[in-house]
PDB file of the backbone (N, CA, C, O) and the ligand in Angstrom, with CONECT records:
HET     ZN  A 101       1
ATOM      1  N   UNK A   1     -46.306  -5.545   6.491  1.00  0.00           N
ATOM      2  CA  UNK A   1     -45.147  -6.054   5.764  1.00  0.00           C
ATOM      3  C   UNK A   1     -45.608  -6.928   4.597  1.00  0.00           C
ATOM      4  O   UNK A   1     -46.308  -7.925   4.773  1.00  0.00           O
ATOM      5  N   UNK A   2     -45.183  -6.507   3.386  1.00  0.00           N
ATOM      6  CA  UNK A   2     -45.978  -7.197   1.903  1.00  0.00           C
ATOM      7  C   UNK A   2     -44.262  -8.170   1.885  1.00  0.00           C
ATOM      8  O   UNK A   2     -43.063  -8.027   2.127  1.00  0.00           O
ATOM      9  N   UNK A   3     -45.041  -8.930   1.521  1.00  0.00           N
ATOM     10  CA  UNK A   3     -43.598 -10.192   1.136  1.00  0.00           C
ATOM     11  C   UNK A   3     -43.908 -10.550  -0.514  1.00  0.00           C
ATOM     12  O   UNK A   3     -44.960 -10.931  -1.027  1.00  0.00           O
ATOM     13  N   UNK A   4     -42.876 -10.337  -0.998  1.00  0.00           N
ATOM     14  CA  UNK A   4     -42.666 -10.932  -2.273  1.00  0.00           C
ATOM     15  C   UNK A   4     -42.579 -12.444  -3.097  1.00  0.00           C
ATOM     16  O   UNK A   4     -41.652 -12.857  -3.793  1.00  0.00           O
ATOM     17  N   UNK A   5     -43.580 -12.961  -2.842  1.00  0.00           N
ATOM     18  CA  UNK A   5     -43.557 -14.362  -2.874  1.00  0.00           C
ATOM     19  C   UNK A   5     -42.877 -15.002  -4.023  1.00  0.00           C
ATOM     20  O   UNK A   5     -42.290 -16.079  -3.925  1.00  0.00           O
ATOM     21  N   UNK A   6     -42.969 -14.309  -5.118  1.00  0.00           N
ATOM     22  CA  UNK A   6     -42.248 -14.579  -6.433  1.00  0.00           C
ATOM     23  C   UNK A   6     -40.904 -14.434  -6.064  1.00  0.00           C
ATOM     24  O   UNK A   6     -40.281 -15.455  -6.356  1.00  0.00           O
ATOM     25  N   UNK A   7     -40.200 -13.565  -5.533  1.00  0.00           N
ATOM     26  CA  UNK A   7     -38.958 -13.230  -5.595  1.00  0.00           C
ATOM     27  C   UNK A   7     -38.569 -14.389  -4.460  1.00  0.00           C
ATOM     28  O   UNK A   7     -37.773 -15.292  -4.717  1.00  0.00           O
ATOM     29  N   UNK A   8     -39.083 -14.277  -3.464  1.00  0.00           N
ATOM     30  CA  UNK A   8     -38.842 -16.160  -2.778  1.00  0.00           C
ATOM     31  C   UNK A   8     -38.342 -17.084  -3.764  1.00  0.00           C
ATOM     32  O   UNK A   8     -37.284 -17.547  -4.190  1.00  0.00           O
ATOM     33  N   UNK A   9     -39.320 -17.128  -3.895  1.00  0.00           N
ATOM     34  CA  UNK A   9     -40.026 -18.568  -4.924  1.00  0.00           C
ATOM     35  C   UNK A   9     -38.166 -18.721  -5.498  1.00  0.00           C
ATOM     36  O   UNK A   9     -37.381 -19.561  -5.056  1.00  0.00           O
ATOM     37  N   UNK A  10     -37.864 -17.728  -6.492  1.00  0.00           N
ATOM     38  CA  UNK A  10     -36.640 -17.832  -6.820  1.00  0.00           C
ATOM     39  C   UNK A  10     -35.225 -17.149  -6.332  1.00  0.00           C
ATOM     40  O   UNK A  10     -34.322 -17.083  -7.165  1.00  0.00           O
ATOM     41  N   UNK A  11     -35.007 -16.642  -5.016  1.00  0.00           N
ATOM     42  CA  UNK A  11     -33.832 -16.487  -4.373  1.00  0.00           C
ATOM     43  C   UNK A  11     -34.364 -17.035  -3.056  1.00  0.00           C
ATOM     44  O   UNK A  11     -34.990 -16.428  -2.186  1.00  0.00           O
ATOM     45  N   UNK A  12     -33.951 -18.419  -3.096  1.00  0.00           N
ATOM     46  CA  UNK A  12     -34.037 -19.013  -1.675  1.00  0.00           C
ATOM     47  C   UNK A  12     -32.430 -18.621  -1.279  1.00  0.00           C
ATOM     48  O   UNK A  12     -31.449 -18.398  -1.988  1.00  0.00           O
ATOM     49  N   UNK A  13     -32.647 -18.646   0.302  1.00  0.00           N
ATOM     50  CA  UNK A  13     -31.476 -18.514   1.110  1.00  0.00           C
ATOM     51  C   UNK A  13     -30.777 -19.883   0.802  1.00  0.00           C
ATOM     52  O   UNK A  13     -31.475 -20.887   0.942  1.00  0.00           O
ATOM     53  N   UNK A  14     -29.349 -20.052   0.358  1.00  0.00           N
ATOM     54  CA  UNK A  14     -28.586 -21.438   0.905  1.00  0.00           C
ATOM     55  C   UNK A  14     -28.612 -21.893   1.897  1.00  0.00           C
ATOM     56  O   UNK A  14     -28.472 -21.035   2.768  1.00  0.00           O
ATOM     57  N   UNK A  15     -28.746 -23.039   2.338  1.00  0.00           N
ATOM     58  CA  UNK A  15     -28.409 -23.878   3.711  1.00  0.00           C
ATOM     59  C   UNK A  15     -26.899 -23.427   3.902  1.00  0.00           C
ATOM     60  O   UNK A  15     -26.026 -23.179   3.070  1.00  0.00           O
ATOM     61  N   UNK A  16     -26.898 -23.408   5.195  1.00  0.00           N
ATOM     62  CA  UNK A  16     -25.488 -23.337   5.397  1.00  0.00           C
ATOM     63  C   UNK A  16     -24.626 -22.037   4.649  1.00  0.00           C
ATOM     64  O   UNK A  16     -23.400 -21.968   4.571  1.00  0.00           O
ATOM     65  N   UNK A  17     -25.694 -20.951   4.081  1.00  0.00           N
ATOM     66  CA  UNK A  17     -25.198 -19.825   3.615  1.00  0.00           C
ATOM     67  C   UNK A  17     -24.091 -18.994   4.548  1.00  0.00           C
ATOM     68  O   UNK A  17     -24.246 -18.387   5.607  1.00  0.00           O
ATOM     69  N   UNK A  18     -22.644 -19.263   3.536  1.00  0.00           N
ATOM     70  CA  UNK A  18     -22.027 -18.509   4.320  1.00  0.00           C
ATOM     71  C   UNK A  18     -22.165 -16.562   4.401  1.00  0.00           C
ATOM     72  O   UNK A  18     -23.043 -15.961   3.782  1.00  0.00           O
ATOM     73  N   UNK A  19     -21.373 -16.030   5.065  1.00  0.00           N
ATOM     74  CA  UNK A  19     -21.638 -14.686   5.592  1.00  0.00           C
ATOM     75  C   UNK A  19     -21.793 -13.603   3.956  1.00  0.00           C
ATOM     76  O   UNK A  19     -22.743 -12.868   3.687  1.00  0.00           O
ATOM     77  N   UNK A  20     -20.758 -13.796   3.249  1.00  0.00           N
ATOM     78  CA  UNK A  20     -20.553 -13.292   1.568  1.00  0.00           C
ATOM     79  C   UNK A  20     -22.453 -13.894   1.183  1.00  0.00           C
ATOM     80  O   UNK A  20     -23.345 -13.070   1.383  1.00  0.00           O
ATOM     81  N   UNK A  21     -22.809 -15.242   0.685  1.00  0.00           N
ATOM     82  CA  UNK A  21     -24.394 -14.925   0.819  1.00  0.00           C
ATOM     83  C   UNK A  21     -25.216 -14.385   1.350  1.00  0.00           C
ATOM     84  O   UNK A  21     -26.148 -13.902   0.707  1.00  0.00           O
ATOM     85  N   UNK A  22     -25.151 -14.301   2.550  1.00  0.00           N
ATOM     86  CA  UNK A  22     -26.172 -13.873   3.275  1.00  0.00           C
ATOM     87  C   UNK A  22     -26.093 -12.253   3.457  1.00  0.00           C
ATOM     88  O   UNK A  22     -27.091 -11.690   3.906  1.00  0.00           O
ATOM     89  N   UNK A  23     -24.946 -11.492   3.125  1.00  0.00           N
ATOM     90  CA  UNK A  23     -25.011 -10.303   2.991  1.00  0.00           C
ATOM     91  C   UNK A  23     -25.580  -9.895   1.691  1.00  0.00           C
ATOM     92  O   UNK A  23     -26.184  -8.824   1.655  1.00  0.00           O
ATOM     93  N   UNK A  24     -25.428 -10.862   0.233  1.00  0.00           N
ATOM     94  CA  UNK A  24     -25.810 -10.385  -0.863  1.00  0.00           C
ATOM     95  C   UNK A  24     -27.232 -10.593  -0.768  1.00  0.00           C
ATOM     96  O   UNK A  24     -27.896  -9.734  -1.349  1.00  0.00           O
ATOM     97  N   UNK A  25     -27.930 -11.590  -0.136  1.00  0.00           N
ATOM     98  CA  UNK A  25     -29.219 -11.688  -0.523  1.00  0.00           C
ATOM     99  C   UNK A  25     -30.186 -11.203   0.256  1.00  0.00           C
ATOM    100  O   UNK A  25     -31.411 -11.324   0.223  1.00  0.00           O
ATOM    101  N   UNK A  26     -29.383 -10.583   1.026  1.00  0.00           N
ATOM    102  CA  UNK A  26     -30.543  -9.408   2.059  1.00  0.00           C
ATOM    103  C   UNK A  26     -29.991  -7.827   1.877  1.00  0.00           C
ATOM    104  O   UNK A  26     -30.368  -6.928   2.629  1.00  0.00           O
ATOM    105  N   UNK A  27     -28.985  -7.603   0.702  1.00  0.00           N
ATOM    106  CA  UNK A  27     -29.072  -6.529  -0.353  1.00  0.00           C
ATOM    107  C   UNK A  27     -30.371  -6.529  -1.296  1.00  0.00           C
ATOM    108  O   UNK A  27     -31.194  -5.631  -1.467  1.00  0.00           O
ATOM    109  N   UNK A  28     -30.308  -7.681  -1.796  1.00  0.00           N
ATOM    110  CA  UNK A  28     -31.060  -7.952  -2.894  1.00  0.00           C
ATOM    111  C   UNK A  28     -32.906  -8.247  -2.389  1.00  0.00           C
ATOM    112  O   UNK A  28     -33.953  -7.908  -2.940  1.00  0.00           O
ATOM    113  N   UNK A  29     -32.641  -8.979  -1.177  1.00  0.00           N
ATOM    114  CA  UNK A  29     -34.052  -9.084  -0.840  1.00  0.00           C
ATOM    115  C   UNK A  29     -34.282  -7.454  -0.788  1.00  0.00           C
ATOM    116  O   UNK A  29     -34.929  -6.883  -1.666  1.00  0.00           O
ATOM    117  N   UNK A  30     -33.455  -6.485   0.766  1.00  0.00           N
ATOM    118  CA  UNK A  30     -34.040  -5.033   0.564  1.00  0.00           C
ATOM    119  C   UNK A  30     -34.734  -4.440  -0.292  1.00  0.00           C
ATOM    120  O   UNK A  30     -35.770  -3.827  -0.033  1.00  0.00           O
ATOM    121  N   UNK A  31     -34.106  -4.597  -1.677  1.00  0.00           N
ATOM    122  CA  UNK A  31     -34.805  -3.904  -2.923  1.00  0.00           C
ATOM    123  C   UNK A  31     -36.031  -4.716  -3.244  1.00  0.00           C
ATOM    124  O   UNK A  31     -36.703  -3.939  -3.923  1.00  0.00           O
ATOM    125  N   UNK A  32     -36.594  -5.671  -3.152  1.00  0.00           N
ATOM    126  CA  UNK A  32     -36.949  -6.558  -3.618  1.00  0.00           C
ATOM    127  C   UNK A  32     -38.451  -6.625  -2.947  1.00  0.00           C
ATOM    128  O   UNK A  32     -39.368  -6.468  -3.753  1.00  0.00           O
ATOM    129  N   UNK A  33     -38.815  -6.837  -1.576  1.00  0.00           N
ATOM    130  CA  UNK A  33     -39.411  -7.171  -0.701  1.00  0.00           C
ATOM    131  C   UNK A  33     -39.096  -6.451   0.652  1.00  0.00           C
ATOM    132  O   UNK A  33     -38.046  -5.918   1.010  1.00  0.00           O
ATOM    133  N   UNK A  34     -40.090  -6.559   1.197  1.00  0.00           N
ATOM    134  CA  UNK A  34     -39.895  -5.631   2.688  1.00  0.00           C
ATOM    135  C   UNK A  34     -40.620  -6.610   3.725  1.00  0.00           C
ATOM    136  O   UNK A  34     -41.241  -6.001   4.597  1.00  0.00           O
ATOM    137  N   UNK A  35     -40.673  -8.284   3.821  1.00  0.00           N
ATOM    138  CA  UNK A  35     -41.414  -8.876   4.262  1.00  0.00           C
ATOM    139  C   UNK A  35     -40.881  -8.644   6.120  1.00  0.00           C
ATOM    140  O   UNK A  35     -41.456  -8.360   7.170  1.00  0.00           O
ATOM    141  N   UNK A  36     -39.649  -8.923   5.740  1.00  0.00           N
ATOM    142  CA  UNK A  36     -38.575  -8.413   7.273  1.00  0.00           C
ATOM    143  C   UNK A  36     -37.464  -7.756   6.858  1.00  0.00           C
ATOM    144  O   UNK A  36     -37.079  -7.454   5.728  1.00  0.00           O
ATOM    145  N   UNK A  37     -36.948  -7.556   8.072  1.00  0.00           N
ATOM    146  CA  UNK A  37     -35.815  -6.153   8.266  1.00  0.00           C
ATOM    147  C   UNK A  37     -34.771  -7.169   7.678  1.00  0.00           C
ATOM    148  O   UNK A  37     -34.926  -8.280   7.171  1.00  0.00           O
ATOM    149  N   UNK A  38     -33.529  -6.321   7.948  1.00  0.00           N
ATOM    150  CA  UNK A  38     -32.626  -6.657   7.546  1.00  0.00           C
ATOM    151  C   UNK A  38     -31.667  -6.960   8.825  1.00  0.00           C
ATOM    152  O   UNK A  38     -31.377  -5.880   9.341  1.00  0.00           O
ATOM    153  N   UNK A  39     -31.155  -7.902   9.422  1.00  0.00           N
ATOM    154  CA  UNK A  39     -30.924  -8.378  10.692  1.00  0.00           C
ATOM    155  C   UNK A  39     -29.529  -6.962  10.810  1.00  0.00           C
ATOM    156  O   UNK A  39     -29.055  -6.292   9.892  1.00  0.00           O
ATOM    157  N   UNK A  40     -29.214  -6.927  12.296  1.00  0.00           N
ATOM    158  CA  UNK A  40     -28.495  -6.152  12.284  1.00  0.00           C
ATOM    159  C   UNK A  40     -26.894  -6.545  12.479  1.00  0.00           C
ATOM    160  O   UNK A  40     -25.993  -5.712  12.582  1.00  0.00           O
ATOM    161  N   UNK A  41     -26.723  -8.010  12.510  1.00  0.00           N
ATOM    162  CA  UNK A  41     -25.571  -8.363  11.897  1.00  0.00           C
ATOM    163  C   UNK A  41     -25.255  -8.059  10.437  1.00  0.00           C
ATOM    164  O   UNK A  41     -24.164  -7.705   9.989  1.00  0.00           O
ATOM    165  N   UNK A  42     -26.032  -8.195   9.983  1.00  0.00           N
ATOM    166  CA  UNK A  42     -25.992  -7.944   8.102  1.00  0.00           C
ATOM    167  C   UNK A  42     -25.646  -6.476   7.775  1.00  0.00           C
ATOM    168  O   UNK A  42     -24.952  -6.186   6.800  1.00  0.00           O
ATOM    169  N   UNK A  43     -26.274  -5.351   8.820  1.00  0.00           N
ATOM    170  CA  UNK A  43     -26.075  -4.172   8.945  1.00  0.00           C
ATOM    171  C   UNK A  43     -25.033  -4.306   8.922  1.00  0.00           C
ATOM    172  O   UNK A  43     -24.352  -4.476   7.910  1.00  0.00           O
ATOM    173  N   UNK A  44     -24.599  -4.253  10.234  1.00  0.00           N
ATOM    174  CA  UNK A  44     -23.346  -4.342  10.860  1.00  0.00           C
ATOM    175  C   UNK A  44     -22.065  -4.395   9.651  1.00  0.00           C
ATOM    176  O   UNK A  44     -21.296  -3.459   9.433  1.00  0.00           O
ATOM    177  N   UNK A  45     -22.055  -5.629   8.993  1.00  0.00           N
ATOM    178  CA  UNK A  45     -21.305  -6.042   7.925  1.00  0.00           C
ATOM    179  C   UNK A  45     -21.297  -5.408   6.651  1.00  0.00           C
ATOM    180  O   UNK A  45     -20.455  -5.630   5.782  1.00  0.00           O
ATOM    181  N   UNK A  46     -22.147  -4.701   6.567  1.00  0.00           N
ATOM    182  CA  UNK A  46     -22.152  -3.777   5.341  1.00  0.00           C
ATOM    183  C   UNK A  46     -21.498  -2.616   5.392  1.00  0.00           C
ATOM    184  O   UNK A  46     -20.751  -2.210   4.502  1.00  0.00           O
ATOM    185  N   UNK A  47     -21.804  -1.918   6.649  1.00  0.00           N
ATOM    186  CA  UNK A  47     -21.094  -0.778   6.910  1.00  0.00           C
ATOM    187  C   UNK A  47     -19.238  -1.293   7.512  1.00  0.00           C
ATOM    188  O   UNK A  47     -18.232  -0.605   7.333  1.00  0.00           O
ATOM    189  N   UNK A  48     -19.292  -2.563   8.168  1.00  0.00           N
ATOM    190  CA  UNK A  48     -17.888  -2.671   8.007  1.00  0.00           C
ATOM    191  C   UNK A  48     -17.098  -2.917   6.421  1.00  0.00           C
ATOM    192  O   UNK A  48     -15.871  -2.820   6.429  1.00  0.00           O
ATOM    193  N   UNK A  49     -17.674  -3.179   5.305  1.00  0.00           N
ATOM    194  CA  UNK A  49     -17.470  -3.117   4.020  1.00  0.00           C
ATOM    195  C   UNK A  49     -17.652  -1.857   3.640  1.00  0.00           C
ATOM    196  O   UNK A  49     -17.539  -1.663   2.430  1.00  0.00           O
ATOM    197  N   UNK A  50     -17.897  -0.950   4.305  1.00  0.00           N
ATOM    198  CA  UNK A  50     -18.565   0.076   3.281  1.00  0.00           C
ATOM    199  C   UNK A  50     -19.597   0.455   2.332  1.00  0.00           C
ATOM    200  O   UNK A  50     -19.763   1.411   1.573  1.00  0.00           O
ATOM    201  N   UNK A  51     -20.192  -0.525   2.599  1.00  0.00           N
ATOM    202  CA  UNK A  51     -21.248  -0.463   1.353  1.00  0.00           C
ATOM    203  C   UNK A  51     -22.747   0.608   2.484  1.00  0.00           C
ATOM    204  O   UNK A  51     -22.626   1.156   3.580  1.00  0.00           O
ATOM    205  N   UNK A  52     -23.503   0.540   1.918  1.00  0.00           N
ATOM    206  CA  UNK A  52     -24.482   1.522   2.309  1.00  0.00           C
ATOM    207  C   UNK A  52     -25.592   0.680   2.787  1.00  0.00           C
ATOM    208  O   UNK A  52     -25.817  -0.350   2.152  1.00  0.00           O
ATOM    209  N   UNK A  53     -26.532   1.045   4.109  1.00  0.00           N
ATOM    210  CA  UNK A  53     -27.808   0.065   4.361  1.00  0.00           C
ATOM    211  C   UNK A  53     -28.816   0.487   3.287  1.00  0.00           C
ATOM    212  O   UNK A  53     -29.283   1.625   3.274  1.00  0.00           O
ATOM    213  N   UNK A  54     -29.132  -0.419   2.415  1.00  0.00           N
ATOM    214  CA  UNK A  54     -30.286   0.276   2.079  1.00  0.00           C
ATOM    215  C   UNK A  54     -31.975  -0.049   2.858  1.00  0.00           C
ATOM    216  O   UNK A  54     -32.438  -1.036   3.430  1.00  0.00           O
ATOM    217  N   UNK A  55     -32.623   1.531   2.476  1.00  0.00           N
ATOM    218  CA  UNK A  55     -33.604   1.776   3.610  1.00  0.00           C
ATOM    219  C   UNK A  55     -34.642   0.676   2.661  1.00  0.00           C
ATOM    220  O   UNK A  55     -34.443   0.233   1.530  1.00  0.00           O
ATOM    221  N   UNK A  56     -35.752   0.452   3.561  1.00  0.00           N
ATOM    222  CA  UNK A  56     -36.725  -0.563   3.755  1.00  0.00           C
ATOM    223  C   UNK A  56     -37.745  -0.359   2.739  1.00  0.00           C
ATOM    224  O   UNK A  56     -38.314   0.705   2.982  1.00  0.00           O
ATOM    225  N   UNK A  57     -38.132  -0.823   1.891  1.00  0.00           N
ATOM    226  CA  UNK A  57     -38.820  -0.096   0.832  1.00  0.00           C
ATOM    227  C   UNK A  57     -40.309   0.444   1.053  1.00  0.00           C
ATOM    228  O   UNK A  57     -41.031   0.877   0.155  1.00  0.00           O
ATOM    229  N   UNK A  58     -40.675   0.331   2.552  1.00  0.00           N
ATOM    230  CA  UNK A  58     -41.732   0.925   2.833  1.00  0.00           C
ATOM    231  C   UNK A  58     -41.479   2.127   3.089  1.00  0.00           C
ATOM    232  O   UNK A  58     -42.301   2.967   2.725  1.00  0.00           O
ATOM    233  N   UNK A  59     -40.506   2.464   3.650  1.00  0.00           N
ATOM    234  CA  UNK A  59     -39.894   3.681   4.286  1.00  0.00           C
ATOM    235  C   UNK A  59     -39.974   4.798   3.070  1.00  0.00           C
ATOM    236  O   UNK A  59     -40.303   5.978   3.189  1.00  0.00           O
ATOM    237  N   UNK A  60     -39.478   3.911   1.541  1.00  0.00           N
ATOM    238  CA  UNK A  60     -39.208   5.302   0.623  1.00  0.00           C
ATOM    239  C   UNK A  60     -40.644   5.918   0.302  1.00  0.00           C
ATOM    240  O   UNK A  60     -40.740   6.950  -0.362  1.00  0.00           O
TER     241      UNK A  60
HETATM  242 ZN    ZN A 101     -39.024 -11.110   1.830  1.00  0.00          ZN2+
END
C-alpha cells in the first residue's frame, strides 16, 4: 500500500468530520492514494446516494 504523503500533507480529515466530509474525502483520497481501503460504511453510503465505489487504484 503506497500512501500519498503530499496529498495528506494537504487534505487532512476534519475533526469531528461530519458524514457529507467524510464521504467526499475518501472519494477523493480513492483517486488519489491507495494507502487504505475505503471503510465500508463510506461504501455503504455511496451506493445509498448512488454514486459509484470507486475501485482501489492498485486494482486498475
Ligand atoms: Zn492515503
Amino acid at each position: 500500500m503506497a500512501i500519498n504523503r503530499e496529498w495528506h500533507a494537504i487534505n487532512k480529515m476534519p475533526r469531528n468530520a461530519t458524514l457529507d466530509e467524510r464521504v467526499i474525502w475518501h472519494i477523493k483520497h480513492a483517486s488519489n492514494c491507495d494507502c487504505r481501503e475505503m471503510p465500508p460504511s463510506i461504501k455503504r453510503e455511496l451506493l445509498a446516494r448512488g454514486l459509484s465505489v470507486p475501485a482501489p487504484r492498485s486494482l486498475k
